[in-house]
N, CA, C and O of each residue as an XYZ file, in Angstrom:
500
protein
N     -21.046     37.795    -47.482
C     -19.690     37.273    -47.404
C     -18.855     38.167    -46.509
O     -18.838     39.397    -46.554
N     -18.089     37.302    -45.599
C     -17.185     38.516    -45.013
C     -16.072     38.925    -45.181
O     -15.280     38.023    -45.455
N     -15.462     40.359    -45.117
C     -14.777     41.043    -45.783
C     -13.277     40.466    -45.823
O     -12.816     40.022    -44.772
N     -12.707     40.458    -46.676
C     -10.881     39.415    -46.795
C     -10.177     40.654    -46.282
O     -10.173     41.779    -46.781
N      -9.458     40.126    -44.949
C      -8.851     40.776    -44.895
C      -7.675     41.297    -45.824
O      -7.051     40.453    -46.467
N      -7.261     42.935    -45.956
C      -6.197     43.404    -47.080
C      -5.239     43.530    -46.316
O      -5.542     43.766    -45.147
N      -3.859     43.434    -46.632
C      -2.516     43.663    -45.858
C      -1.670     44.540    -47.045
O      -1.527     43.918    -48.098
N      -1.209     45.632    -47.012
C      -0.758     46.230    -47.529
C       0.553     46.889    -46.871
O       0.599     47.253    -45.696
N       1.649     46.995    -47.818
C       2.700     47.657    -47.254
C       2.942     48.949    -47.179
O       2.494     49.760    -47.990
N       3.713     49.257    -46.140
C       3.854     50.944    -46.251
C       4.161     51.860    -47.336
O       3.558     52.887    -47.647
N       5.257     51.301    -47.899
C       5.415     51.953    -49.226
C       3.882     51.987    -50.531
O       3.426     52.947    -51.152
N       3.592     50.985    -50.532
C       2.336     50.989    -51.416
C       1.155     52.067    -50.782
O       0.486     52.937    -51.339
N       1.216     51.576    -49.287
C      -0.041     52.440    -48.727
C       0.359     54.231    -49.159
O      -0.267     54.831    -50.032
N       1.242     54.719    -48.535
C       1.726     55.854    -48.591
C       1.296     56.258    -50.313
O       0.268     56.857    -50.627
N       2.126     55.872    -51.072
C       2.129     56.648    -52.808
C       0.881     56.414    -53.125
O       0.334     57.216    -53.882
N       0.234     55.415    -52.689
C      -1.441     55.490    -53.462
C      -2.197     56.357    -53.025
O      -3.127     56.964    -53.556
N      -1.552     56.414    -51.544
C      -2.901     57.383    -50.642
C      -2.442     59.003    -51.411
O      -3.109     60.014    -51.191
N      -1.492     59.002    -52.109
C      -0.541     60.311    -52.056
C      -1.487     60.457    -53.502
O      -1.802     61.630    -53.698
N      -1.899     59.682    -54.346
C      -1.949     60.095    -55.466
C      -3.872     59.651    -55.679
O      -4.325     58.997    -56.618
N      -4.596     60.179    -54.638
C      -5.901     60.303    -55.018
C      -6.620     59.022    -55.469
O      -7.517     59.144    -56.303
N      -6.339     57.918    -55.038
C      -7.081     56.895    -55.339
C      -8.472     56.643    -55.620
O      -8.857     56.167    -54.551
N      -9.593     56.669    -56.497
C     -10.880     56.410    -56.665
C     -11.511     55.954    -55.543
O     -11.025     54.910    -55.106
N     -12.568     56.464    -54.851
C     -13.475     55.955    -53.970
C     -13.620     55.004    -53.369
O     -13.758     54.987    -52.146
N     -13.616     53.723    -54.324
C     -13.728     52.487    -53.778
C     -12.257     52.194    -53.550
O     -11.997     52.564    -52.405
N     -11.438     51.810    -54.001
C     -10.000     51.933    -53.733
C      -9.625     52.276    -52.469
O      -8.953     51.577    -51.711
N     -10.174     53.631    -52.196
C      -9.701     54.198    -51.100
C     -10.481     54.074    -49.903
O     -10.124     54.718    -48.917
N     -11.512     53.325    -49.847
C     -12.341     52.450    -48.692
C     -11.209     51.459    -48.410
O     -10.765     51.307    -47.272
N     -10.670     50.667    -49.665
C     -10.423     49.583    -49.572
C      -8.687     49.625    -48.679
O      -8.233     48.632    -48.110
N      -8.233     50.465    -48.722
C      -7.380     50.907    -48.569
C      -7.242     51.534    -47.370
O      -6.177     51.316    -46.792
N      -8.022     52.248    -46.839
C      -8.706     52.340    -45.208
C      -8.542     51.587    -44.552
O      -7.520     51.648    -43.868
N      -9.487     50.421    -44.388
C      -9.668     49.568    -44.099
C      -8.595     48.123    -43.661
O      -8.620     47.284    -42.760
N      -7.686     48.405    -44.862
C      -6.497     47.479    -44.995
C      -5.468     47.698    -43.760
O      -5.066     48.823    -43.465
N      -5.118     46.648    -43.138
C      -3.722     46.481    -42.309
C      -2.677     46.906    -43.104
O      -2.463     46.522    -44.254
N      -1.732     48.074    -42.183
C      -0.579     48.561    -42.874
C       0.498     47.805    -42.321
O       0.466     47.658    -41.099
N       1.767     47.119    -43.169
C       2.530     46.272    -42.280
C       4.177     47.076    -42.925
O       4.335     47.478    -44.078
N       5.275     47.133    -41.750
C       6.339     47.462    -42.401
C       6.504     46.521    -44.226
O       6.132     45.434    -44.667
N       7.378     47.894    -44.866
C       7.687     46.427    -46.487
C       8.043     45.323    -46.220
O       7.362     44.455    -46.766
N       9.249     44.793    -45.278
C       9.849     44.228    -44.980
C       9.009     42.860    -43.975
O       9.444     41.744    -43.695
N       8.076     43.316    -43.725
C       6.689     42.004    -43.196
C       6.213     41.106    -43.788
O       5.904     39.945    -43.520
N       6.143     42.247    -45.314
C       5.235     41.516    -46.401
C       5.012     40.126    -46.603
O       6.062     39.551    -46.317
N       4.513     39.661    -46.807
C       4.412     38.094    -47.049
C       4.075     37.835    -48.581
O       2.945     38.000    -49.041
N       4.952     37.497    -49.177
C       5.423     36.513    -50.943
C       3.823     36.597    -51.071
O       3.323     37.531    -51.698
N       3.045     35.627    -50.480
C       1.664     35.332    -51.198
C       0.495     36.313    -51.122
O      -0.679     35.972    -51.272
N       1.071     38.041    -50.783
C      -0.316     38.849    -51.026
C       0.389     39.848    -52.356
O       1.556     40.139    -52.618
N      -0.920     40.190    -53.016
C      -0.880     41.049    -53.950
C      -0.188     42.360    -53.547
O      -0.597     42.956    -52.550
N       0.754     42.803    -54.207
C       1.058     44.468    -54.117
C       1.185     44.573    -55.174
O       0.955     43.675    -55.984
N       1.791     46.279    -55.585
C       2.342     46.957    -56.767
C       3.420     46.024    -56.921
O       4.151     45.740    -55.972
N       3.585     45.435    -58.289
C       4.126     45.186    -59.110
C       3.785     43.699    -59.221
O       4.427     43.063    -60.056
N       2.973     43.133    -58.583
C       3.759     41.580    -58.287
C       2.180     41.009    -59.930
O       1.238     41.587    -60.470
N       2.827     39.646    -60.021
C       1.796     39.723    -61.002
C       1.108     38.482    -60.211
O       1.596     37.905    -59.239
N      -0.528     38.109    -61.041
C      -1.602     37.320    -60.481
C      -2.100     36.100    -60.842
O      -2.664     35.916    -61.920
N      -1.997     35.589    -60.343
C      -3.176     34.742    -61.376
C      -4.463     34.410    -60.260
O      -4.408     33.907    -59.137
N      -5.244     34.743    -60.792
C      -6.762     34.876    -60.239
C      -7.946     34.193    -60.926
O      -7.751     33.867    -62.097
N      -8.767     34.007    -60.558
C      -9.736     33.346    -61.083
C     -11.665     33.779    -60.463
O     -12.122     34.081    -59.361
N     -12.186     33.624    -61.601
C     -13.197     34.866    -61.878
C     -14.725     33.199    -61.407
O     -15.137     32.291    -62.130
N     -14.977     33.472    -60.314
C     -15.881     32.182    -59.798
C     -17.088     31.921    -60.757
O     -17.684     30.844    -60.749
N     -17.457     33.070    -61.673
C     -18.471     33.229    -61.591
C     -18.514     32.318    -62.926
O     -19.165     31.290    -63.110
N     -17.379     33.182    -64.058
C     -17.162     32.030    -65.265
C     -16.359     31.198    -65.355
O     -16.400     30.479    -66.353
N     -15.235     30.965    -64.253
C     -14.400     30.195    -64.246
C     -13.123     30.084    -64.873
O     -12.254     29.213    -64.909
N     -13.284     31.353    -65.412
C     -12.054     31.986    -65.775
C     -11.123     32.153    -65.525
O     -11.244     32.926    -64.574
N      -9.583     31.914    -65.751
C      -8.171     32.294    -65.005
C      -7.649     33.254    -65.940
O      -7.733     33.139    -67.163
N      -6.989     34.411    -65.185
C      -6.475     35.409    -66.086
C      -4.732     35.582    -64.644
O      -4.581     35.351    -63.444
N      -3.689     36.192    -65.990
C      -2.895     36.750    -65.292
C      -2.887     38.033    -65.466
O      -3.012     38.407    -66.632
N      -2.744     39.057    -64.417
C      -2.201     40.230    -64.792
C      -1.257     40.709    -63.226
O      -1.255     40.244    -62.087
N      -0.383     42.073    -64.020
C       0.262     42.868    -63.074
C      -0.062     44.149    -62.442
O      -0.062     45.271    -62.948
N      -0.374     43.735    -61.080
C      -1.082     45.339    -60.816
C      -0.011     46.047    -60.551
O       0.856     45.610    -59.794
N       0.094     47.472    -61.252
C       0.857     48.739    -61.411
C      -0.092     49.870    -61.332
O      -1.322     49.895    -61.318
N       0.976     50.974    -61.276
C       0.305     52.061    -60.873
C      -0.339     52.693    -62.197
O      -0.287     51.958    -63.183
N      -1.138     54.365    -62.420
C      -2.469     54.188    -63.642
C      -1.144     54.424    -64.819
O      -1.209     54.045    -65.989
N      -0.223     54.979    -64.335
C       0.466     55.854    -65.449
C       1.513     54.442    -66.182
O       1.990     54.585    -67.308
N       1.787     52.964    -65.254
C       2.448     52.364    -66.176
C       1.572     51.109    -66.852
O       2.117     50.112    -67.327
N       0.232     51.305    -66.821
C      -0.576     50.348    -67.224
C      -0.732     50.084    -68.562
O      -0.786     51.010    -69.372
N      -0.818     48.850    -68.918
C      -0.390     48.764    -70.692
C      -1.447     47.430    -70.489
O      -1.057     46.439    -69.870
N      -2.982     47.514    -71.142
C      -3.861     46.031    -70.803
C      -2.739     45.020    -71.962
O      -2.192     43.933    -71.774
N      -2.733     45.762    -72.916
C      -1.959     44.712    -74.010
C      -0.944     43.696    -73.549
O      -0.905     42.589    -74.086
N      -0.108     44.037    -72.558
C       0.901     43.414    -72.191
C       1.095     42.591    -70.445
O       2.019     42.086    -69.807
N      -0.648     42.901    -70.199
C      -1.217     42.402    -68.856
C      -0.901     43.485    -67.819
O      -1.220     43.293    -66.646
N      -0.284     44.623    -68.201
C       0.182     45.631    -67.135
C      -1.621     45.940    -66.549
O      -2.381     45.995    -67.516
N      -2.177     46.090    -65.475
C      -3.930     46.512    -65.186
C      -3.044     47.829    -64.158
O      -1.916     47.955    -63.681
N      -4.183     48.547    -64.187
C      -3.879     49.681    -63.170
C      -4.757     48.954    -61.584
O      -5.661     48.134    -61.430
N      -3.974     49.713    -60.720
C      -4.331     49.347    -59.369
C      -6.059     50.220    -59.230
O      -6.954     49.974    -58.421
N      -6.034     51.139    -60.215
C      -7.255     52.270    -60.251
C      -8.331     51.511    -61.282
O      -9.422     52.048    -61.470
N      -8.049     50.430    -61.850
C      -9.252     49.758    -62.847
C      -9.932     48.867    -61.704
O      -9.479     48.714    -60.569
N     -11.069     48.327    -62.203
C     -11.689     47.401    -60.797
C     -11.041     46.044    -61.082
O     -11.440     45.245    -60.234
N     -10.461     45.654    -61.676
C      -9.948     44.419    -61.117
C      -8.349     44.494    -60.192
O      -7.957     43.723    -59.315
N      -7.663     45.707    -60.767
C      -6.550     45.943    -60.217
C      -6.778     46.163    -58.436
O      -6.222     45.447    -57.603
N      -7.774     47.382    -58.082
C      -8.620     47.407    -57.112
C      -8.910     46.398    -56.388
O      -8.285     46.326    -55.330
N      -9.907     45.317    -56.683
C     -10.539     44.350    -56.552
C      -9.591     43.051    -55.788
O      -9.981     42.081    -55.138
N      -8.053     43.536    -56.212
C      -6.952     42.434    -56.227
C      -6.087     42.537    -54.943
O      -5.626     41.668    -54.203
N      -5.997     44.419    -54.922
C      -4.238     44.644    -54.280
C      -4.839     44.226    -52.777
O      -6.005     44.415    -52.429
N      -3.795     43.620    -51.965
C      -3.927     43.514    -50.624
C      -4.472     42.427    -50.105
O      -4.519     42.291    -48.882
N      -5.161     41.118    -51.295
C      -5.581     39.870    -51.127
C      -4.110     39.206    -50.714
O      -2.959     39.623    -50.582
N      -4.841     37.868    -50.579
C      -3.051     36.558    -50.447
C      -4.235     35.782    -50.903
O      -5.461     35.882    -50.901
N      -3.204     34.871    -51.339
C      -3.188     33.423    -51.968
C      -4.385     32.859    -51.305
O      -4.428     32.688    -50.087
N      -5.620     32.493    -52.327
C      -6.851     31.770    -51.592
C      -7.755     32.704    -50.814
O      -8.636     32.167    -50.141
N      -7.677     33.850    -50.810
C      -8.724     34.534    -50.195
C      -9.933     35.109    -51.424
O      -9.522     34.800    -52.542
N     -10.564     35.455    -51.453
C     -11.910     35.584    -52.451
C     -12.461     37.377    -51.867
O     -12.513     37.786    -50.707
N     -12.825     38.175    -53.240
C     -13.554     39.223    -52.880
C     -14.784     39.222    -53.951
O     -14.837     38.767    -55.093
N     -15.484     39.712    -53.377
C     -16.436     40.275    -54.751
C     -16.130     42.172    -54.671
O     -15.573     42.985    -53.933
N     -16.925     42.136    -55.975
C     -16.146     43.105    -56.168
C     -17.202     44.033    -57.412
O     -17.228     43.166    -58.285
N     -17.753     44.803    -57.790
C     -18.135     45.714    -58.637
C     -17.867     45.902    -59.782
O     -17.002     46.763    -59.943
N     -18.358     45.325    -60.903
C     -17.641     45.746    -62.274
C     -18.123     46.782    -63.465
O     -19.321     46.932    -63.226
N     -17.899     47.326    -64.264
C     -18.306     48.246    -65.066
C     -19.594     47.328    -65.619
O     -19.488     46.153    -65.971
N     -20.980     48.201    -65.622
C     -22.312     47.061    -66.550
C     -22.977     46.654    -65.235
O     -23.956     45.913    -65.329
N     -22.405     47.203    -63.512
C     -23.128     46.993    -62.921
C     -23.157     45.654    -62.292
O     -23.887     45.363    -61.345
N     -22.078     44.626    -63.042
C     -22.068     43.425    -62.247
C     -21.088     42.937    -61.287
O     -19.897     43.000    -61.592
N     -21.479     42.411    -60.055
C     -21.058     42.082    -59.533
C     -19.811     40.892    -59.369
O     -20.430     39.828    -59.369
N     -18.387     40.598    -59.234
C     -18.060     39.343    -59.578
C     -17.367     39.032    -58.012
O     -17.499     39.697    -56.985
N     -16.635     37.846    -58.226
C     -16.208     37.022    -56.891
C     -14.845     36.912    -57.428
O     -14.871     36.818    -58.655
N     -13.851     36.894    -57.007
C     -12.452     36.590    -58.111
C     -12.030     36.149    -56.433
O     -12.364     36.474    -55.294
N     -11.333     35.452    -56.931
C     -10.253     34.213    -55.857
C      -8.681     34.292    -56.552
O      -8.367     33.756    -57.615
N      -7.633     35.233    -55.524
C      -6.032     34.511    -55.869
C      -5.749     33.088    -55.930
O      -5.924     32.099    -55.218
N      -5.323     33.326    -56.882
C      -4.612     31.674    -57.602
C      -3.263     31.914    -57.021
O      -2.973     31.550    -55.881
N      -2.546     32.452    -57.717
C      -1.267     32.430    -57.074
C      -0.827     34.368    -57.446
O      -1.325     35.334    -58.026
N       0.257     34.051    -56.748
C       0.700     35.862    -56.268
C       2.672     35.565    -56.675
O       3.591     34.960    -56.123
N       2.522     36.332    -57.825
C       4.365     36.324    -58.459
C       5.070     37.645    -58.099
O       4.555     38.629    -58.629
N       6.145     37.882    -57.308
C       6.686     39.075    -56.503
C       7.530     39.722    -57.641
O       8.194     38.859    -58.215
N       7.680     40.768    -58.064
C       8.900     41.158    -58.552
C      10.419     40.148    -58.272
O      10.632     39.798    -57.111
N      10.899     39.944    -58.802
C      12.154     39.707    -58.819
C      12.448     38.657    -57.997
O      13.575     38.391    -57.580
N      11.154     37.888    -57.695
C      10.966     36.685    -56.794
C      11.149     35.105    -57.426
O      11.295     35.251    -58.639
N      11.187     33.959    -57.151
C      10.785     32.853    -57.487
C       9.465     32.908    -58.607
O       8.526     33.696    -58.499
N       9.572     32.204    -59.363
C       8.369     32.176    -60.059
C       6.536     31.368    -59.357
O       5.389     31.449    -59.796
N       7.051     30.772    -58.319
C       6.195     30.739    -57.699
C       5.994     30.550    -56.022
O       6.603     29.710    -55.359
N       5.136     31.391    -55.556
C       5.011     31.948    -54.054
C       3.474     32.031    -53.648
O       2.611     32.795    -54.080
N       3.386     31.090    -52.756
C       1.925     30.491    -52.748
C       1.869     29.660    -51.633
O       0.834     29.048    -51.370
């Protein structure tokens, strides 16, 4: 499969790179187009925005909010950007697909459903 492109903003790029990101993360993050904040486009994943995604493999839809490790709460859907799905997520848009590495060794495919911005419309897609 070929690689989705990631678009990430400066502010996100900068504090993650600042705070030691896990291995894979920080490939992923390499790799990623850095765009002024102000570029951003509503339908890609960053810090804070929340998800809804969907897991190809079981067909699963889950929401969560990727945040940084220290405000992550799974109970309340907060995921860290440092867990592999948080990872797996930041820097997609709407309709692009990654696979991705999971704890147990398995591999999954997760596809953005839709991408909710902080303080945005409830839906941006």
């Amino acid at each position: 499969m070929q690689q989705a492109n990631l678009i990430i903003g400066e502010t996100d790029f900068v504090r993650l790179m600042a705070i030691q990101p896990p291995p894979d993360l920080r490939a992923e993050l390499e790799r990623a187009i850095v765009v002024p904040d102000e570029s951003m486009q509503p339908g890609i994943v960053t810090m804070g925005s929340r998800v809804r995604y969907a897991d190809n493999e079981t067909g699963a839809r889950r929401e969560v909010e990727i945040v940084f490790p220290e405000e992550a709460d799974p109970a309340l859907g907060r995921v860290s950007v440092f867990a592999p799905v948080g990872a797996a997520l930041i820097g997609l848009g709407v309709g692009q697909e990654i696979d991705w590495g999971f704890p147990g060794g398995g591999m999954r495919r997760l596809t953005v459903v839709e991408v909710i911005q902080p303080g945005g419309p409830s839906e941006q897609n």
